[in-house]
C-alpha positions in Angstrom: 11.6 7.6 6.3 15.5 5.9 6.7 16.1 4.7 10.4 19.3 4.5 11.2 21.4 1.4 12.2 21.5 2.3 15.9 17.5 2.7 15.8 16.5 0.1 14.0 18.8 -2.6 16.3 17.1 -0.9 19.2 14.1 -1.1 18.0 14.7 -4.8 17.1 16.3 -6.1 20.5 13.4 -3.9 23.0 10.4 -5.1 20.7 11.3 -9.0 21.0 12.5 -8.5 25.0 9.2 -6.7 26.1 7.2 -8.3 29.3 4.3 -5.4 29.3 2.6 -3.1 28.8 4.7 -0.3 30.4 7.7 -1.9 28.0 5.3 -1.6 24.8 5.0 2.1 25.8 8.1 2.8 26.6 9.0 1.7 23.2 6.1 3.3 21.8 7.3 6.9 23.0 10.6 6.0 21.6 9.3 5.4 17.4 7.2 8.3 18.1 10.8 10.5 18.8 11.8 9.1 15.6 9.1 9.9 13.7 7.9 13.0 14.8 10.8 14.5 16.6 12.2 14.3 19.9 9.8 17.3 21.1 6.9 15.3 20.6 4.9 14.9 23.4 4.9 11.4 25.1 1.9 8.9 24.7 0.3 8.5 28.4 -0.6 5.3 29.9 -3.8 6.3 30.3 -4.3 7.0 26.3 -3.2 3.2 25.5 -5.7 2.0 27.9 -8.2 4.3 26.5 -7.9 2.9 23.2 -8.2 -0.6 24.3 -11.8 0.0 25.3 -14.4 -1.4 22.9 -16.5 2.0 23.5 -13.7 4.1 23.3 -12.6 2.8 20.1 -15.8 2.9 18.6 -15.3 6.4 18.8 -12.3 6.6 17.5 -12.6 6.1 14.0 -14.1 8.3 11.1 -16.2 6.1 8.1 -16.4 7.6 4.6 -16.3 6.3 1.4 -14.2 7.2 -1.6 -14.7 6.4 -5.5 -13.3 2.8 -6.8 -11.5 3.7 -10.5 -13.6 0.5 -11.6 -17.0 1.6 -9.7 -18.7 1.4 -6.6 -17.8 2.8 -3.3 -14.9 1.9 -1.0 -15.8 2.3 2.6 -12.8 3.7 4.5 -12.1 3.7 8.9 -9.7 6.2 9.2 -8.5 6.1 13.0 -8.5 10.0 15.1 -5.3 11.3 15.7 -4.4 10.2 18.9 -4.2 6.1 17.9 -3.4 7.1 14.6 -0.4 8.4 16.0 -0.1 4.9 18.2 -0.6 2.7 15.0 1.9 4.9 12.9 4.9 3.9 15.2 3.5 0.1 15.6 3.6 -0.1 11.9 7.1 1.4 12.0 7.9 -1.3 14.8 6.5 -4.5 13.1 7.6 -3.2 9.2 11.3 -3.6 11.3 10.7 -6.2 13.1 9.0 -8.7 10.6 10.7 -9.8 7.3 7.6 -10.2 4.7 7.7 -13.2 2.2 9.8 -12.4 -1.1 6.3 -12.7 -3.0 5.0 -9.8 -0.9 5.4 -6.8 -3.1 3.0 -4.3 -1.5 3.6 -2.0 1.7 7.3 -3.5 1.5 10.0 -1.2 2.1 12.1 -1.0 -1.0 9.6 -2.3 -3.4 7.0 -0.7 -5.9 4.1 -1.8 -8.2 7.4 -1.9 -10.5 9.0 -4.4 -9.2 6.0 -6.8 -9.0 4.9 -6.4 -12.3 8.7 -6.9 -13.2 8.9 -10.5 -12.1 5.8 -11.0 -15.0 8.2 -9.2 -17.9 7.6 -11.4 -21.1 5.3 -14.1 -20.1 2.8 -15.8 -22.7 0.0 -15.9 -20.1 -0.3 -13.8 -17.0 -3.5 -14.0 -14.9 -4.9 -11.2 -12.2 -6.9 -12.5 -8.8 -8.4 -9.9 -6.5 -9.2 -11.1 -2.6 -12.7 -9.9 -1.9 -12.7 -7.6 0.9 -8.9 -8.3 2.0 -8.4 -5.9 5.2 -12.1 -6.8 6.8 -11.5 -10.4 6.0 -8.6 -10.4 8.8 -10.1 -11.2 12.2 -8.8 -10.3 15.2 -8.4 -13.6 16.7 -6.0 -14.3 13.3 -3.6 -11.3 14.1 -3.8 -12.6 18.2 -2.9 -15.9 17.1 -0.2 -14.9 15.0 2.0 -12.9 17.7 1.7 -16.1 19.9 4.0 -17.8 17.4 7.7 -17.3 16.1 9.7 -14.8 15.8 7.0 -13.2 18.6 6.3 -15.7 20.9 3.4 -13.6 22.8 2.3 -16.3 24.3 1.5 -18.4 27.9 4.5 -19.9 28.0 6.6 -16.8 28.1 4.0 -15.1 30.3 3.7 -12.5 27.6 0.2 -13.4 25.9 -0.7 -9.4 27.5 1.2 -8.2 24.2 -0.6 -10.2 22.0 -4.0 -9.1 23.6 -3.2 -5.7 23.3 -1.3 -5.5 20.1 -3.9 -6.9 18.0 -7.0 -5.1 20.6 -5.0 -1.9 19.0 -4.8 -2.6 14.9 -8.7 -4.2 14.7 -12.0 -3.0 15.1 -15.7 -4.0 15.4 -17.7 -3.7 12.2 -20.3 -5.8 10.2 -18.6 -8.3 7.4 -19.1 -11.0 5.4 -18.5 -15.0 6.5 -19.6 -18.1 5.4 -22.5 -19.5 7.9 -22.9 -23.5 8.6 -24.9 -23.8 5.7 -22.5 -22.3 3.2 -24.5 -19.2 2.5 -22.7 -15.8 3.0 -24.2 -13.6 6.9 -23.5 -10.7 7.8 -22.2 -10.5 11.4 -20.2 -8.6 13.3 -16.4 -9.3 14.0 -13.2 -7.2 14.8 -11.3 -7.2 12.0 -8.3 -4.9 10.5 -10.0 -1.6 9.3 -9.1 -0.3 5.6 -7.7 2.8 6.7 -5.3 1.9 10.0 -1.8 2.4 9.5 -1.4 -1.0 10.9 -3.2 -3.0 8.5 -0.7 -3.7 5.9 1.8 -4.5 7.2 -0.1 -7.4 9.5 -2.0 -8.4 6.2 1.4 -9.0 4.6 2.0 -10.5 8.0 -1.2 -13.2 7.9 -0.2 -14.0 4.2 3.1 -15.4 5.1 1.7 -18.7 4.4 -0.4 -17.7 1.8 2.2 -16.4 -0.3 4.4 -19.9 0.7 2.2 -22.1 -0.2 0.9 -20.5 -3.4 4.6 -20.1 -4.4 4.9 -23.9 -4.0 1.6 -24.1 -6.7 3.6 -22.3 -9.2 6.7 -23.8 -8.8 5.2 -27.4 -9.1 3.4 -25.8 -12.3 6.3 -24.0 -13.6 4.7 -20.5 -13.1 5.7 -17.2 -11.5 3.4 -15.9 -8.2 3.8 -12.8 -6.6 1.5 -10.8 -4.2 0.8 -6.5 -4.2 -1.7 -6.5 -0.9 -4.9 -8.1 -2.4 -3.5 -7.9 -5.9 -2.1 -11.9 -7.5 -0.5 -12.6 -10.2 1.1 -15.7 -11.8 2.4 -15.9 -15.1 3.9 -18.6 -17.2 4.3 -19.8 -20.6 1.7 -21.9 -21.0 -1.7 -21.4 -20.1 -2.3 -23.0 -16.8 -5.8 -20.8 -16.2 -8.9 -22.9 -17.4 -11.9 -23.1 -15.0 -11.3 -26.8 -13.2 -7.8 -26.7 -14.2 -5.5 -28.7 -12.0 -3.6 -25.7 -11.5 -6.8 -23.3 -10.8 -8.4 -26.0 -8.3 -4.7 -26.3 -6.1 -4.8 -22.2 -6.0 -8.7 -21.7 -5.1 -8.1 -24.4 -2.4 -5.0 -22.8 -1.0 -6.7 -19.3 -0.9 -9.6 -20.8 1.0 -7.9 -22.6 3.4 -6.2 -19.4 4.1 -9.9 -17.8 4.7 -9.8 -15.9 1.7 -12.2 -14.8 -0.2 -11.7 -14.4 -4.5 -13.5 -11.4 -6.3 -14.6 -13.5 -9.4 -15.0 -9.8 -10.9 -11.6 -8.8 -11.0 -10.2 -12.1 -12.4 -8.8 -12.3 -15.9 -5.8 -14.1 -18.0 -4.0 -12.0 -20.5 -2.4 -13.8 -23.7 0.8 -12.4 -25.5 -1.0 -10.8 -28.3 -2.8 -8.6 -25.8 -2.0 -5.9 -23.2 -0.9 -7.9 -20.2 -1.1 -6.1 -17.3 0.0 -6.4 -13.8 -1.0 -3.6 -11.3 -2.0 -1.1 -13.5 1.8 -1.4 -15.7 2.0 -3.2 -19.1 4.7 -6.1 -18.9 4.7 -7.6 -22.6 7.9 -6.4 -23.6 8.7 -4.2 -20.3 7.4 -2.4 -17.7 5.8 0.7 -18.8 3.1 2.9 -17.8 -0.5 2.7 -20.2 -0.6 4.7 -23.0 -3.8 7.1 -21.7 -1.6 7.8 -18.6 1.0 9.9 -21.0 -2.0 11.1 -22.8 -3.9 12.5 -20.0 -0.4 14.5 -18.6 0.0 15.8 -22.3 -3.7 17.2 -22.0 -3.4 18.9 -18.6 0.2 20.4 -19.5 -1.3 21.5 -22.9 -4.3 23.0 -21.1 -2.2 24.8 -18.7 0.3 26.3 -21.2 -2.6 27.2 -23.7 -5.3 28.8 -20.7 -2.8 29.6 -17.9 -3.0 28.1 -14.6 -6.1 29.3 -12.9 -8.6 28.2 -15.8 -6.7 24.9 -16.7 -7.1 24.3 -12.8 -10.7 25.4 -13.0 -11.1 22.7 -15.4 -9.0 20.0 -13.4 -11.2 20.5 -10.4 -14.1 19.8 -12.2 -13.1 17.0 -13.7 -11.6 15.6 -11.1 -14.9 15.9 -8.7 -16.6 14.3 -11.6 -14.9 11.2 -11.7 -14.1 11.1 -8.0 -17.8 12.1 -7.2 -15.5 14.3 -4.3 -17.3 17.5 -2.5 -14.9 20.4 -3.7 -12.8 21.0 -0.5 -11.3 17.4 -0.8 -9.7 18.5 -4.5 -6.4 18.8 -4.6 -4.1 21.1 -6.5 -3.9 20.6 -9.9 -0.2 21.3 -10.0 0.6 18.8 -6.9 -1.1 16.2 -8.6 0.7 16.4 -11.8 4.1 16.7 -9.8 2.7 12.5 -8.2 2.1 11.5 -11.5 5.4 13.0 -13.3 7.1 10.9 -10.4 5.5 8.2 -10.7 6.2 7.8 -14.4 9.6 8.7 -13.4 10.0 5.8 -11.1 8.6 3.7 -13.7 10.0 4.2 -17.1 13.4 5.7 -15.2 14.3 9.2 -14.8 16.6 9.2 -18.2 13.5 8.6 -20.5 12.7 10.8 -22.9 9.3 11.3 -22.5 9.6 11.6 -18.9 12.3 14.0 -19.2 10.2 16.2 -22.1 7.2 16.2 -20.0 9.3 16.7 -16.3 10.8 20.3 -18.6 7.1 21.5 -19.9 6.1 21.0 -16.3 8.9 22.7 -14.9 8.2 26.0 -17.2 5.1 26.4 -16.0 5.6 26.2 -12.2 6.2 30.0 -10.6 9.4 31.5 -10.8 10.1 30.3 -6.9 9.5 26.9 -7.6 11.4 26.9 -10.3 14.7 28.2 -8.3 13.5 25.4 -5.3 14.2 23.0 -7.6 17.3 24.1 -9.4 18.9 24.5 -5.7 17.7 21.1 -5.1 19.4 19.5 -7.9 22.8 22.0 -6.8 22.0 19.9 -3.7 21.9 16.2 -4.9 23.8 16.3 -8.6 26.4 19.1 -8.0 26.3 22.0 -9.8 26.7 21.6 -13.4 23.0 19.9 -13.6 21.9 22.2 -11.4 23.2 24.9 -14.1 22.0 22.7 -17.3 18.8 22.8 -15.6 18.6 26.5 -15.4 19.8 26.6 -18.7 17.2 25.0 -19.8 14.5 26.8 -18.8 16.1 30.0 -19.9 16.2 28.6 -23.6 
């Protein structure tokens, strides 16, 4: 959502001059007006003590696990309503309040999976890293730490180290992870970590990777690479291939990344010459950015399905599919047609909204949608492009 000047200065200047508690709520019911209207009821005193409680907040969260496109399980914590509501306005509050490094590319404001794979356009040599377990691998105490220092300064000395304690008490919780014991080997205990699944953990995990992202910058620069960061996702790129096991280059990044207490997923690791696909989250970037080629495929199946069977079958067909590869129950599948509309805009946003293709397959779409969609989004183009497009759309569809 767009906050306006006026909102986002006041959010700015009541943030950094909080003493409190009752100031953190105060400003708390104020986000919450902005994001949910000024008829939404206020959050009690009561409630943020509530979820401050370690038993109270182990009931406060949902576990259940949803299909990884590469295999295996990933475990979601999904918060209840009432502190997803909290989280929702302090990750409004601290995406305003907190410049992220020019490296981060992920759960930034303004920038997509386009433009980090965009830095990596026409590289001879572009290598992936995935962070094991990124979210879990943030403690608590990190996040706590963290506030203590600049721009926050939640700290003893300003006799505001309260906020800290309960800003961080309200983004983590307790659950059983991975860390390396004395003697090197991986345990299993149990810490309070940011939970995949809480509005609030990106933006604090772009947040602890503020040095990450600096120092790794400084690798690549020193190397004459390219680095850039989409939440657990890096990527450097370069012209010469810098990516050999016990490289001088791949023993300065493993040491920065576990000084930083990460952890690297030696499965999801791989370098990508010219004369391959290179691929930087999920977009091909050897001669510019561009969706893969089974992405255009699979629209051109489901639209030819649809226009050949008619909606109900085609979507009879989706759904099966769909809980097939998702391995979903069937109340959780959505829509055929609202899924194709994410994925016409996302290749929109990708390959532009004057690209042929996208435009081709945007009009096939559009033809099949019922006759009131099809006005909704005539009148919505009237609205944003003026009326002649709004009139060569109709047109269009008429032919």
């Amino acid at each position: 959502m767009n906050i306006l000047p006026a909102q986002r200065e006041y959010i700015h200047q009541h943030f950094f001059q909080m003493k409190d508690k009752q100031d953190l709520l105060s400003l708390l019911n104020v986000v919450k007006g902005i994001l949910f209207g000024e008829k939404a009821e206020e959050i009690q005193f009561r409630q943020l003590n509530f979820y401050l409680l370690g038993e109270s907040k182990a009931k406060s969260y949902r576990r259940f696990e949803i299909k990884k496109k590469m295999g295996g399980m990933r475990v979601i914590y999904a918060p209840n309503q009432g502190l997803k509501v909290i989280q929702r306005c302090l990750a409004l509050i601290f995406a305003e309040v907190f410049p992220v490094s020019d490296s981060a590319t992920g759960f930034v404001k303004g920038k997509s999976v386009v433009d980090n794979a965009s830095y990596h356009l026409q590289q001879h040599y572009v290598f992936n890293l995935d962070l094991k377990d990124f979210f879990p691998s943030i403690d608590q105490a990190r996040i706590w730490g963290r506030l203590q220092q600049a721009p926050f300064c939640f700290d003893r000395a300003t006799d505001r180290l309260i906020l800290a304690n309960v800003l961080a008490k309200l983004c983590c919780f307790e659950l059983e992870v991975e860390r390396g014991g004395e003697s090197g080997k991986i345990v299993r205990v149990m810490r309070n970590v940011l939970p995949q699944g809480a509005p609030t953990s990106p933006i604090l995990s772009n947040l602890i990777c503020e040095r990450l992202d600096r120092r790794l910058v400084g690798v690549a620069k020193r190397f004459g690479a390219r680095y850039s960061r989409y939440a657990d996702d890096l990527t450097f790129s370069s012209l010469h291939n810098l990516y050999q096991s016990g490289s001088k280059f791949m023993l300065e990044v493993e040491r920065v990344i576990a000084e930083q207490n990460f952890v690297i997923n030696s499965k999801k690791t791989r370098v990508q010459g010219k004369g391959y696909r290179q691929e930087v989250t999920g977009l091909v970037v050897n001669e510019k950015v561009n969706v893969l080629k089974s992405y255009i495929k699979s629209l051109r199946q489901w639209l030819y399905l649809w226009e050949q069977y008619g909606a109900e079958k085609a979507g009879g067909l989706f759904k099966s599919q769909y809980r097939k590869v998702k391995d979903a129950a069937e109340t959780t599948v959505p829509e055929m047609e609202r899924v194709l509309k994410g994925k016409l805009d996302y290749l929109g946003m990708v390959k532009g909204k004057g690209d042929g293709t996208y435009q081709k397959l945007v009009l096939r779409f559009e033809r099949l949608l019922p006759r009131q969609n099809a006005v909704t989004a005539i009148l919505d183009i009237w609205e944003k492009e003026g009326i002649e497009q709004a009139m060569k759309k109709y047109y269009e569809q008429s032919a």
